[in-house]
C-alpha positions in Angstrom: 93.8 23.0 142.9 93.7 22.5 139.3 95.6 20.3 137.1 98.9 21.4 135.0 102.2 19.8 133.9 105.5 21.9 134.8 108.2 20.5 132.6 111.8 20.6 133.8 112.8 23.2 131.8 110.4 25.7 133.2 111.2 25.0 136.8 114.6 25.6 136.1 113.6 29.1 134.8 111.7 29.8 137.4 114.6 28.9 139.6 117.3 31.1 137.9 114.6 33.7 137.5 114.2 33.8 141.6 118.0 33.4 142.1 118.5 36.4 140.1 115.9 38.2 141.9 116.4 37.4 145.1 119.7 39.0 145.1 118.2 42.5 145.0 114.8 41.6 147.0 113.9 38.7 148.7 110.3 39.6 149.0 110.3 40.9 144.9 111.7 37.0 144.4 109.0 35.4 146.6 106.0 37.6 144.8 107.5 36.6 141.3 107.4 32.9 142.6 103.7 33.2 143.9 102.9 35.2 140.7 104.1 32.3 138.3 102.0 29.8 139.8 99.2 31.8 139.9 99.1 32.2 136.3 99.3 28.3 135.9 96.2 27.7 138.1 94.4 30.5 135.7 96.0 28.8 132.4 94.7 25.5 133.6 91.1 27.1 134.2 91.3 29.1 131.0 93.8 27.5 128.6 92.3 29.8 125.9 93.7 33.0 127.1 97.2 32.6 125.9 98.1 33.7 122.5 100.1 32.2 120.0 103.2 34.0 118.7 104.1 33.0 115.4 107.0 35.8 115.5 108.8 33.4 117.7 108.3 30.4 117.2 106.1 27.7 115.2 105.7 25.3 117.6 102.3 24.8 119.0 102.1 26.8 121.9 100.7 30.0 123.9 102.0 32.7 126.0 100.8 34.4 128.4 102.1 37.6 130.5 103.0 37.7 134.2 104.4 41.2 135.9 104.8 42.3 132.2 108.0 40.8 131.5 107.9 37.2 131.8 106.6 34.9 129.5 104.7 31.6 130.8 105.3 29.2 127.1 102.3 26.6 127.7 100.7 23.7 125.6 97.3 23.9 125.9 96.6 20.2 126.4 94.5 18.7 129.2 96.2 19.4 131.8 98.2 22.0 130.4 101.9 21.5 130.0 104.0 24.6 131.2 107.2 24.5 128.8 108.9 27.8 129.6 108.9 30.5 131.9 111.2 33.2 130.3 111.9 36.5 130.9 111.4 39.3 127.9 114.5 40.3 128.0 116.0 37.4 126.7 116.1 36.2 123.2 112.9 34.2 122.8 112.8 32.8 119.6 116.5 31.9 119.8 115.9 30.2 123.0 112.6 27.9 121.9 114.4 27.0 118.8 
């Protein structure tokens, strides 16, 4: 297992994020879940492969896609620190303000 930091705010995305999901599909909620810390073990292997999006915000972080709508918001520090996990939908730059 490799090293990463999930900060509160991301699990609590994740959470609502597999509430919402799980309404419609258990098993849809359980991959997203699975998917999402999937990614983290990769970002902590490879922080590099995020990209930064200065459209949204100038903090110093990365994102990265998972299932091509959610957004993993990451500091690429050692370990990493997971800030966000955020679905596309939603108003990103409003919400990392």
């Amino acid at each position: 297992m490799t090293s990463y930091i999930v900060a509160p705010a991301a699990k609590a995305d994740i959470d609502e994020i597999a509430v919402y999901i799980v309404t419609a599909d258990r098993a849809a909620a359980e991959r997203f879940v699975d998917e999402v810390y999937a990614a983290f073990e990769l970002l902590a292997l490879h922080p590099q492969l995020g990209h930064h999006r200065h459209d949204l915000t100038d903090r110093p972080v990365r994102f990265w896609t998972v299932m091509r709508r959610y957004m993993i918001v990451y500091r690429d520090l050692s370990p990493i620190e997971i800030v966000r996990v955020l679905s596309g939908y939603r108003d990103i730059a409003n919400l990392l303000a």
